[in-house]
mmCIF entry with sequence, helices, sheets and N, C-alpha, C, O atoms, coordinates in Angstrom:
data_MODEL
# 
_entry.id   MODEL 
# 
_entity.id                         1 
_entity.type                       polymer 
_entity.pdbx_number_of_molecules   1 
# 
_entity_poly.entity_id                      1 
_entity_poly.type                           'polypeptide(L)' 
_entity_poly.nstd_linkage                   no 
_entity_poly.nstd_monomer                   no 
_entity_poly.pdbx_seq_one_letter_code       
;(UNK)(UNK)(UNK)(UNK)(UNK)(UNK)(UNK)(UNK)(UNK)(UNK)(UNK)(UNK)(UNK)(UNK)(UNK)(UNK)
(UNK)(UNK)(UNK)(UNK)(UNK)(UNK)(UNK)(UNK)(UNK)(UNK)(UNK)(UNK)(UNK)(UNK)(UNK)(UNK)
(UNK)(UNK)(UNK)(UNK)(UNK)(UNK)(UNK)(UNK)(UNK)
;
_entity_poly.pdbx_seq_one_letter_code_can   XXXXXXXXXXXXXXXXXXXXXXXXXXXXXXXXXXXXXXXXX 
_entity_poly.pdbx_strand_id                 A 
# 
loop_
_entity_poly_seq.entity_id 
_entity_poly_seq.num 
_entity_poly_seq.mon_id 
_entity_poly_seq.hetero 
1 1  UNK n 
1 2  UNK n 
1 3  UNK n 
1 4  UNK n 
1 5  UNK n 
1 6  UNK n 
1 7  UNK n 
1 8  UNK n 
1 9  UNK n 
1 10 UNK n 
1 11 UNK n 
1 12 UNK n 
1 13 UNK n 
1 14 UNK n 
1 15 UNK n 
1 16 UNK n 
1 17 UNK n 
1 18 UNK n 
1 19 UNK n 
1 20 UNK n 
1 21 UNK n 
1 22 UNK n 
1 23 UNK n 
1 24 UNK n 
1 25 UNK n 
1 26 UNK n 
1 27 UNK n 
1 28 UNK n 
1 29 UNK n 
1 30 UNK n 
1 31 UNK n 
1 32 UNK n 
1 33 UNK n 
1 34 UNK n 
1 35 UNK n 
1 36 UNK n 
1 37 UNK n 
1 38 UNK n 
1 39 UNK n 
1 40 UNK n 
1 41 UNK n 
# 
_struct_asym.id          A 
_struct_asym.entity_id   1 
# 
_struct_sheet.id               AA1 
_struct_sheet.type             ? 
_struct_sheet.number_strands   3 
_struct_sheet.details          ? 
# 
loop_
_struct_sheet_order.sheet_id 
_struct_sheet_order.range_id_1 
_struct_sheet_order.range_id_2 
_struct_sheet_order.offset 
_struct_sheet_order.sense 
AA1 1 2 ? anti-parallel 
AA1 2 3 ? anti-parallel 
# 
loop_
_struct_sheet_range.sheet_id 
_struct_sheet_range.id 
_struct_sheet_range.beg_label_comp_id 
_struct_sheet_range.beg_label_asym_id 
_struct_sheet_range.beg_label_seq_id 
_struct_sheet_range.pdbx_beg_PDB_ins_code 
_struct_sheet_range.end_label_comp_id 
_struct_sheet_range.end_label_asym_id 
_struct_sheet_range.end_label_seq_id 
_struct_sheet_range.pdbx_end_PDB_ins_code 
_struct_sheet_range.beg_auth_comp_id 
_struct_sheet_range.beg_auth_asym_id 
_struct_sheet_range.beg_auth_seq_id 
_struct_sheet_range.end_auth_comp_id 
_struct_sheet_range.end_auth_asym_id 
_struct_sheet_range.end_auth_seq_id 
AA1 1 UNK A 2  ? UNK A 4  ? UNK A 2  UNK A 4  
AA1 2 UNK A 17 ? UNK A 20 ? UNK A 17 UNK A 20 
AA1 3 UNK A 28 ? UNK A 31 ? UNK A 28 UNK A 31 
# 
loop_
_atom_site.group_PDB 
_atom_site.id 
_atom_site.type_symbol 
_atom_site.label_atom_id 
_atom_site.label_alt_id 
_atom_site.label_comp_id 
_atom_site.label_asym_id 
_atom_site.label_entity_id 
_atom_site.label_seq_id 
_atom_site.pdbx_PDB_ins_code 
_atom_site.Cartn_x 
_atom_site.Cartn_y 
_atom_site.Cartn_z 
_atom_site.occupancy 
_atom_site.B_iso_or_equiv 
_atom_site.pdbx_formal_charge 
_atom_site.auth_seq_id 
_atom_site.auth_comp_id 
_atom_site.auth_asym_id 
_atom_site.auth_atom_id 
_atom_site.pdbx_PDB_model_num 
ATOM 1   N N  . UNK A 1 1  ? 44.574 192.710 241.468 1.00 0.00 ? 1  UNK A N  1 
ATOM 2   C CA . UNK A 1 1  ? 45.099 191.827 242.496 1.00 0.00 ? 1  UNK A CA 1 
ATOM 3   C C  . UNK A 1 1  ? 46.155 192.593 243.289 1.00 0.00 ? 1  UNK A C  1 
ATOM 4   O O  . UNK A 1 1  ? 46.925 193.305 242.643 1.00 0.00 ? 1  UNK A O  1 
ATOM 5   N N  . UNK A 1 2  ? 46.254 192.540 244.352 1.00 0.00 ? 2  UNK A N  1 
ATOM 6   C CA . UNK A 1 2  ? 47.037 193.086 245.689 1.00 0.00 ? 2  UNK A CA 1 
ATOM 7   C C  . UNK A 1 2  ? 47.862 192.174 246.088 1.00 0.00 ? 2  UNK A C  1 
ATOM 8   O O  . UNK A 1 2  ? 47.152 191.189 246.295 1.00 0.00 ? 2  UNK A O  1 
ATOM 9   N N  . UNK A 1 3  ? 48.843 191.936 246.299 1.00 0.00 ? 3  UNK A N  1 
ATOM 10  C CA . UNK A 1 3  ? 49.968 190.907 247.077 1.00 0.00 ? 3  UNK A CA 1 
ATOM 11  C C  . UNK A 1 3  ? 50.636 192.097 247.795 1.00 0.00 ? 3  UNK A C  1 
ATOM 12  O O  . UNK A 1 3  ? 51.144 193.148 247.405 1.00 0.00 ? 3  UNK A O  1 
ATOM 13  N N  . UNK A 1 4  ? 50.385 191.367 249.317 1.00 0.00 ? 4  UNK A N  1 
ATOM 14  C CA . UNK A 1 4  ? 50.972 192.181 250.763 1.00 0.00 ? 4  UNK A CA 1 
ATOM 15  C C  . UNK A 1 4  ? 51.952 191.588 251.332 1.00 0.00 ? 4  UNK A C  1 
ATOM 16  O O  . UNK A 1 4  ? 51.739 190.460 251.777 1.00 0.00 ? 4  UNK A O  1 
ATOM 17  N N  . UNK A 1 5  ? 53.363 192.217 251.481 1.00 0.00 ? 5  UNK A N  1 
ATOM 18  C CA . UNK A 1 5  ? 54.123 191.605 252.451 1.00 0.00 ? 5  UNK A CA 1 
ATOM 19  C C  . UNK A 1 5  ? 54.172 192.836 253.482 1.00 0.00 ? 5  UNK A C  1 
ATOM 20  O O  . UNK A 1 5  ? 54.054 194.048 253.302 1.00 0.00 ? 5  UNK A O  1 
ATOM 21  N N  . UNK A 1 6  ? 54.432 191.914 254.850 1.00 0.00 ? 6  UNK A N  1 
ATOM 22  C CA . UNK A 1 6  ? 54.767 192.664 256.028 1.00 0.00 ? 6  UNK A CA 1 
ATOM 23  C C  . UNK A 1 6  ? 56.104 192.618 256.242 1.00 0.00 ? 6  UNK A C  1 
ATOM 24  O O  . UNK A 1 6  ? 56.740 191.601 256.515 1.00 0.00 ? 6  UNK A O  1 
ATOM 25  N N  . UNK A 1 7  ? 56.595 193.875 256.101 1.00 0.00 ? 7  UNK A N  1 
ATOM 26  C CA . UNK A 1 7  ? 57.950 194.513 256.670 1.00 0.00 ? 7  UNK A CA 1 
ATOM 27  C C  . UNK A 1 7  ? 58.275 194.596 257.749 1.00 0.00 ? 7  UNK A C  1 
ATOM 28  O O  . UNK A 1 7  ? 57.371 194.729 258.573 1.00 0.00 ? 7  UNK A O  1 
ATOM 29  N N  . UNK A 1 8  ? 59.368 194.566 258.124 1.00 0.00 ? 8  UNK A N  1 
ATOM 30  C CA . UNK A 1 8  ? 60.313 195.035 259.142 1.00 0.00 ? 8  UNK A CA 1 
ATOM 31  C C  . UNK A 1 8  ? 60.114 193.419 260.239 1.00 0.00 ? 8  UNK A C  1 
ATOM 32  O O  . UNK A 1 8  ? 60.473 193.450 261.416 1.00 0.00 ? 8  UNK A O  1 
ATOM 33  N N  . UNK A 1 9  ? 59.574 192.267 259.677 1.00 0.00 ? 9  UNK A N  1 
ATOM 34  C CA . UNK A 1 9  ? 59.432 191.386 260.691 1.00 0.00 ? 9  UNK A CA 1 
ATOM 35  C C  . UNK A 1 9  ? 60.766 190.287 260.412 1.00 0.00 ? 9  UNK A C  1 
ATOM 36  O O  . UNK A 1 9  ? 61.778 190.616 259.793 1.00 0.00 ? 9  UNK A O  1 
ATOM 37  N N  . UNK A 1 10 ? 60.604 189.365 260.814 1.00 0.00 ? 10 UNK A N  1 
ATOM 38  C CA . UNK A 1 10 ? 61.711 187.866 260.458 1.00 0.00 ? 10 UNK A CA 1 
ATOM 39  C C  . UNK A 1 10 ? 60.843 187.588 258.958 1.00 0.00 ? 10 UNK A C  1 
ATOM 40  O O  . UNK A 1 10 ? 59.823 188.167 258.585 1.00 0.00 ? 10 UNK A O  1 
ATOM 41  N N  . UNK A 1 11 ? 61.556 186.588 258.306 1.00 0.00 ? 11 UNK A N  1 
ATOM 42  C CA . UNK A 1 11 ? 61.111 185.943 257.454 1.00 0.00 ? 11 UNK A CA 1 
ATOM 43  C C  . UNK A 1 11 ? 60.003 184.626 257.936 1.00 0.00 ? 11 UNK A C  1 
ATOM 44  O O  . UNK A 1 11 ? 59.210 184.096 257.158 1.00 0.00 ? 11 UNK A O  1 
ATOM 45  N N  . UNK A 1 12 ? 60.218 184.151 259.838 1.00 0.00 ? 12 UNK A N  1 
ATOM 46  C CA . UNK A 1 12 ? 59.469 183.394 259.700 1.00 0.00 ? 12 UNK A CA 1 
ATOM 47  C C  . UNK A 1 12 ? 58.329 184.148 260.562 1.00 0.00 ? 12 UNK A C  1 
ATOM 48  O O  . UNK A 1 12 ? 57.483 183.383 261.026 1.00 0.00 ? 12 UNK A O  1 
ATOM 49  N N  . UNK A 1 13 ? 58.181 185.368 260.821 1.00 0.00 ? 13 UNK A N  1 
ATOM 50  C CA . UNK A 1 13 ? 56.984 186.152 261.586 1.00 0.00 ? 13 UNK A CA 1 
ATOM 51  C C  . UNK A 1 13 ? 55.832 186.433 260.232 1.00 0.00 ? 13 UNK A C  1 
ATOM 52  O O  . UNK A 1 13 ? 54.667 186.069 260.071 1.00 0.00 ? 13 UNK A O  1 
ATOM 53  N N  . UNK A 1 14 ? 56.524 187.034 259.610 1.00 0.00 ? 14 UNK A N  1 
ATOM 54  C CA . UNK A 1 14 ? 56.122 187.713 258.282 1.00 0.00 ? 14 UNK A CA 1 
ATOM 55  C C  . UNK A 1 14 ? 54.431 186.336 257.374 1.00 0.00 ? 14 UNK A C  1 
ATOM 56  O O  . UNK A 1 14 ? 54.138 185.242 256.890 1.00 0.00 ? 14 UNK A O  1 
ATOM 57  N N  . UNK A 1 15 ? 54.097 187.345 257.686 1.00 0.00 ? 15 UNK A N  1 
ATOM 58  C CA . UNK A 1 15 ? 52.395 186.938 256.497 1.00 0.00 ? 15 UNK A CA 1 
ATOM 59  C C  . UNK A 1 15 ? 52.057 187.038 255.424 1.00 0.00 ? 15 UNK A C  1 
ATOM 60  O O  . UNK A 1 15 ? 50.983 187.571 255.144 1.00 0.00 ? 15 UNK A O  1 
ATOM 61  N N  . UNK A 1 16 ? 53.024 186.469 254.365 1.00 0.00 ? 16 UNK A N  1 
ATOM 62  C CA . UNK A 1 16 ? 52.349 186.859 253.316 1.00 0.00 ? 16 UNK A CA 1 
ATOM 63  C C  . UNK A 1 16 ? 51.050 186.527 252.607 1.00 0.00 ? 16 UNK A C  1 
ATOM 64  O O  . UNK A 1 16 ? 50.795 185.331 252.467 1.00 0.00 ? 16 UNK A O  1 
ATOM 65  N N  . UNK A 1 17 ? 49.908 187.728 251.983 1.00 0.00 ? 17 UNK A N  1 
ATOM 66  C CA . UNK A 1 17 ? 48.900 187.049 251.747 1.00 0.00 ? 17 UNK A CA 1 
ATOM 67  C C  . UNK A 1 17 ? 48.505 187.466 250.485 1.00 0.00 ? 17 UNK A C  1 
ATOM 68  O O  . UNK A 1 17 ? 48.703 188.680 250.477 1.00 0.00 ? 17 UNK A O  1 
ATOM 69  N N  . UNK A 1 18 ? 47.929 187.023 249.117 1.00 0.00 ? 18 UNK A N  1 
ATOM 70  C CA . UNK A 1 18 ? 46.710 187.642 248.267 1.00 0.00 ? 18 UNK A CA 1 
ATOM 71  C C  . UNK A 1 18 ? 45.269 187.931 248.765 1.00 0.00 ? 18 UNK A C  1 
ATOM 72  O O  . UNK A 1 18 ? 44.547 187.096 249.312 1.00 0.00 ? 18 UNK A O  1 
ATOM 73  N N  . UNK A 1 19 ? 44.838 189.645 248.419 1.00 0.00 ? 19 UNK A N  1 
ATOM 74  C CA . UNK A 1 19 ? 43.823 189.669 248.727 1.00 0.00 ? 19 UNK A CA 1 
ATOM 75  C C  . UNK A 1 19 ? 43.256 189.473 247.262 1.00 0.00 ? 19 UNK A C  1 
ATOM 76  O O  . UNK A 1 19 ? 44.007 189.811 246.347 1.00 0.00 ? 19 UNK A O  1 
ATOM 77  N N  . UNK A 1 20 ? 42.186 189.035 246.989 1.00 0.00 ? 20 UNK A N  1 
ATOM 78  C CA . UNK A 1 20 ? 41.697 188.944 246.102 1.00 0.00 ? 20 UNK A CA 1 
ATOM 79  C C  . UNK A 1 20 ? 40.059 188.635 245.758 1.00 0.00 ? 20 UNK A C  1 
ATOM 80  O O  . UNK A 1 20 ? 39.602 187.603 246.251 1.00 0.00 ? 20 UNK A O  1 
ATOM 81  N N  . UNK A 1 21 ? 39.250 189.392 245.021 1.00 0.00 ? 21 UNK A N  1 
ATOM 82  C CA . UNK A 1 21 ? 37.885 189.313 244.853 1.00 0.00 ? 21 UNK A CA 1 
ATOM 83  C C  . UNK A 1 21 ? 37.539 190.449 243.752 1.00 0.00 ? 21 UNK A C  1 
ATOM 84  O O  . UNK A 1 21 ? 38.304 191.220 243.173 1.00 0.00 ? 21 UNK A O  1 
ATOM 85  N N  . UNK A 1 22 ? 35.914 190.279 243.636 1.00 0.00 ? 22 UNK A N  1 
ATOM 86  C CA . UNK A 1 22 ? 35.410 191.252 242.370 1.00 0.00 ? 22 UNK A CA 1 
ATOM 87  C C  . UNK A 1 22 ? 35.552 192.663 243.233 1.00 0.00 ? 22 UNK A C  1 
ATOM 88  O O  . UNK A 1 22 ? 35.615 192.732 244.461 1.00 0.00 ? 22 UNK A O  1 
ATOM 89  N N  . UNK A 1 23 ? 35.586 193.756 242.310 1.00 0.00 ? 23 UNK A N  1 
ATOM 90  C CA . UNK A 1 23 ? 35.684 195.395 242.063 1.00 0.00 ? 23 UNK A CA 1 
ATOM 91  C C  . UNK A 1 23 ? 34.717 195.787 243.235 1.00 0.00 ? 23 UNK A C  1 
ATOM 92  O O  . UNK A 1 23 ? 33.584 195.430 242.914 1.00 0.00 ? 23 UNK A O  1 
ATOM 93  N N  . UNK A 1 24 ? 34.729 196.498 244.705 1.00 0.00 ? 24 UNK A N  1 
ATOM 94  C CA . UNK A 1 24 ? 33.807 196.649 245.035 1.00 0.00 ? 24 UNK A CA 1 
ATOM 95  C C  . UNK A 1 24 ? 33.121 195.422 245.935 1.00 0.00 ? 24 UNK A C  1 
ATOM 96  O O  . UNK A 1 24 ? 32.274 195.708 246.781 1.00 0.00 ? 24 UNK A O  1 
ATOM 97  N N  . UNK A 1 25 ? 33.440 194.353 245.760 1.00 0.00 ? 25 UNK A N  1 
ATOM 98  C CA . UNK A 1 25 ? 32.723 193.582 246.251 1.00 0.00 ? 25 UNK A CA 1 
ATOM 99  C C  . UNK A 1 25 ? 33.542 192.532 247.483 1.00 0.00 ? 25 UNK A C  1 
ATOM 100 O O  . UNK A 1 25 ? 34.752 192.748 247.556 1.00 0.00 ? 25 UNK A O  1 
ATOM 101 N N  . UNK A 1 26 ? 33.131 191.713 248.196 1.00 0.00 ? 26 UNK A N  1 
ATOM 102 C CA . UNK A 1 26 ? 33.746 190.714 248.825 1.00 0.00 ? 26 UNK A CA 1 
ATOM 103 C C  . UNK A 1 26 ? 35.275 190.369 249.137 1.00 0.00 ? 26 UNK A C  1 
ATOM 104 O O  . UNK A 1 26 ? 35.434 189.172 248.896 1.00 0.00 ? 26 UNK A O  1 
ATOM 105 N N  . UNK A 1 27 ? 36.508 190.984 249.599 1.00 0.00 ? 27 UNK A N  1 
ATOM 106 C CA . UNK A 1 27 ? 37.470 190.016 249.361 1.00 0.00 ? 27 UNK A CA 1 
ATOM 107 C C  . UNK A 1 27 ? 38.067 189.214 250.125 1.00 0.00 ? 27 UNK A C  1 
ATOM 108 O O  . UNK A 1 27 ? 37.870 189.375 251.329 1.00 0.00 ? 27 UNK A O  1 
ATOM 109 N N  . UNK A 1 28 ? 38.813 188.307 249.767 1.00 0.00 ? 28 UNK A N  1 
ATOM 110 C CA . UNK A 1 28 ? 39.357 186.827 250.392 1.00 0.00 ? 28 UNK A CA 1 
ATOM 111 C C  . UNK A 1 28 ? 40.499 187.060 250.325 1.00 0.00 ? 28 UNK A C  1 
ATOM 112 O O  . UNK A 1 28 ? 40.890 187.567 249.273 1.00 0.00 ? 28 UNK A O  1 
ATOM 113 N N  . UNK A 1 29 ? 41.657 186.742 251.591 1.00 0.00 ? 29 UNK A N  1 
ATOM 114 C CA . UNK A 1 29 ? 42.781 186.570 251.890 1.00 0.00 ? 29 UNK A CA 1 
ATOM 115 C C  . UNK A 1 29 ? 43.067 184.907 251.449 1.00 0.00 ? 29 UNK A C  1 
ATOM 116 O O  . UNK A 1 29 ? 42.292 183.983 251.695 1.00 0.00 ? 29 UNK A O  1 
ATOM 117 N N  . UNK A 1 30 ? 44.430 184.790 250.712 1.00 0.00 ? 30 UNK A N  1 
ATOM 118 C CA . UNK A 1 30 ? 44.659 183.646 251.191 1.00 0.00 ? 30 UNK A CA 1 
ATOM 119 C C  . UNK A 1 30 ? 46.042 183.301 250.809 1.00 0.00 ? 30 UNK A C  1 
ATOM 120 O O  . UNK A 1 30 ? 46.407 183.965 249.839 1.00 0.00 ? 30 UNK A O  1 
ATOM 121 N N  . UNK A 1 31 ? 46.942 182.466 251.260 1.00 0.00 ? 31 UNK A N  1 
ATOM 122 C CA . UNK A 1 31 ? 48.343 182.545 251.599 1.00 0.00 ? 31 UNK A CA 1 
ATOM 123 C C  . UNK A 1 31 ? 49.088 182.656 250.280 1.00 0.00 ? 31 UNK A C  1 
ATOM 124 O O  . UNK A 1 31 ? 48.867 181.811 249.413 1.00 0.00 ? 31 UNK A O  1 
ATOM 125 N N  . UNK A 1 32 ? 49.937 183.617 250.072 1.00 0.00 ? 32 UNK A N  1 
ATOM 126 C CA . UNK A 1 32 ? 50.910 183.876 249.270 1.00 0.00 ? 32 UNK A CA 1 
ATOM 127 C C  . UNK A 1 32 ? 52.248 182.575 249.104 1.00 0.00 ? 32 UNK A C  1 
ATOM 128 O O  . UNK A 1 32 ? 52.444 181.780 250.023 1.00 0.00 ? 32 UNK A O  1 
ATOM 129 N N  . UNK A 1 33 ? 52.888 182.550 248.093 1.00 0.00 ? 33 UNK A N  1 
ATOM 130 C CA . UNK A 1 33 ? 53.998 181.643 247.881 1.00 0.00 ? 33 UNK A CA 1 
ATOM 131 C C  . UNK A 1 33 ? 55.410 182.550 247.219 1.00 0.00 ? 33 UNK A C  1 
ATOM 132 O O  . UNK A 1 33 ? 55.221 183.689 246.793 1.00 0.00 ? 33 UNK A O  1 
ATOM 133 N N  . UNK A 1 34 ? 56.071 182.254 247.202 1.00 0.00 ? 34 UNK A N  1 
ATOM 134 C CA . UNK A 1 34 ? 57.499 183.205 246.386 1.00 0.00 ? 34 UNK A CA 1 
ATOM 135 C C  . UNK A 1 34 ? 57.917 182.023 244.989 1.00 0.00 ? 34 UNK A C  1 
ATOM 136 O O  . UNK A 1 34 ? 58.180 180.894 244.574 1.00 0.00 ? 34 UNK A O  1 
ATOM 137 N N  . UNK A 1 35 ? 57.748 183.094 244.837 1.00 0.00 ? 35 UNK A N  1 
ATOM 138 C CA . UNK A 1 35 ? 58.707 182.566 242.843 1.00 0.00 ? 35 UNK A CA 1 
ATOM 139 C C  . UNK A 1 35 ? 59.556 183.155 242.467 1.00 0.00 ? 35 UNK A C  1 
ATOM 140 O O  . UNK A 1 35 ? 59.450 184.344 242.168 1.00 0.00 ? 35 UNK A O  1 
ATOM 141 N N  . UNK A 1 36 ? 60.971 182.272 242.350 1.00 0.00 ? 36 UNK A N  1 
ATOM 142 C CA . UNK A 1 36 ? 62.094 183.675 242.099 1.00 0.00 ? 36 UNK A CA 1 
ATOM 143 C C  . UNK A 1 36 ? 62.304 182.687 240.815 1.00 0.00 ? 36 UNK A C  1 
ATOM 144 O O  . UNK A 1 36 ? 62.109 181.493 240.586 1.00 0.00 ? 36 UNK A O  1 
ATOM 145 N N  . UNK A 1 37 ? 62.851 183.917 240.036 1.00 0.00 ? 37 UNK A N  1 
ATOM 146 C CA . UNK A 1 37 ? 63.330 183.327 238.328 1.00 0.00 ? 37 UNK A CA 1 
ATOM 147 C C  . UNK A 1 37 ? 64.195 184.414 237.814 1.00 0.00 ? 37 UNK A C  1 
ATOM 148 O O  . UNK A 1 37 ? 64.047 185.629 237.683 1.00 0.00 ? 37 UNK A O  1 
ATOM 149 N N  . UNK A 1 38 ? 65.642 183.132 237.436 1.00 0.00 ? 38 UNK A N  1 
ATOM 150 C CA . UNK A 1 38 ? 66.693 184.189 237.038 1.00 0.00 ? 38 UNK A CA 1 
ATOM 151 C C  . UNK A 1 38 ? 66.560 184.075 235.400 1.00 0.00 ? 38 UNK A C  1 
ATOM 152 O O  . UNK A 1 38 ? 65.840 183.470 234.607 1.00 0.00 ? 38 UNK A O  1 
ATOM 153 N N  . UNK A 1 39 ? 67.240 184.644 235.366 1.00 0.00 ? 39 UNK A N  1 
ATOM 154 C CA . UNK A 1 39 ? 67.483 184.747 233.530 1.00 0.00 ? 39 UNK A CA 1 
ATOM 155 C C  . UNK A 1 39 ? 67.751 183.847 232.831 1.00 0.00 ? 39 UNK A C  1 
ATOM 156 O O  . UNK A 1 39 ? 67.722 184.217 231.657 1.00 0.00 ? 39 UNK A O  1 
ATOM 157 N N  . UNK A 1 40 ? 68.082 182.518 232.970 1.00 0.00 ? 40 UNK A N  1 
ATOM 158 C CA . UNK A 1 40 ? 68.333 181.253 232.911 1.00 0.00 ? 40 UNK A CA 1 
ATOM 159 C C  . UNK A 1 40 ? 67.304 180.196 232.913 1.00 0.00 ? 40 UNK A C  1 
ATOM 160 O O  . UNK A 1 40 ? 67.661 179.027 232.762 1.00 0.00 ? 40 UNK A O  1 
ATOM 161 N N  . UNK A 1 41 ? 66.031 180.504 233.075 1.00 0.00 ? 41 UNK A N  1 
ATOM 162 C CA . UNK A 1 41 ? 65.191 179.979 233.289 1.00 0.00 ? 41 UNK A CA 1 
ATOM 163 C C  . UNK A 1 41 ? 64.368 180.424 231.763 1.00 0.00 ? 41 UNK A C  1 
ATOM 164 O O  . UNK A 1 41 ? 63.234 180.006 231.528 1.00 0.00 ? 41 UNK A O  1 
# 
């Protein structure tokens, strides 16, 4: 699995996406989310 962020933009320009599919074969973009977790969790 690949997770892409685009640099150097705003936070609200910016695309984040998973590409994701089989080895070799087909893949599908589709929208990324953020998970932050401190030590406390």
């Amino acid at each position: 699995m690949t997770v892409t962020w685009t640099s150097g933009y705003d936070i609200h320009e910016a695309q984040p996406f998973v590409s994701w599919g089989p080895k070799g074969g087909l893949k599908t973009q589709s929208p990324a989310g953020t998970l932050t977790f401190n030590r406390n969790n």
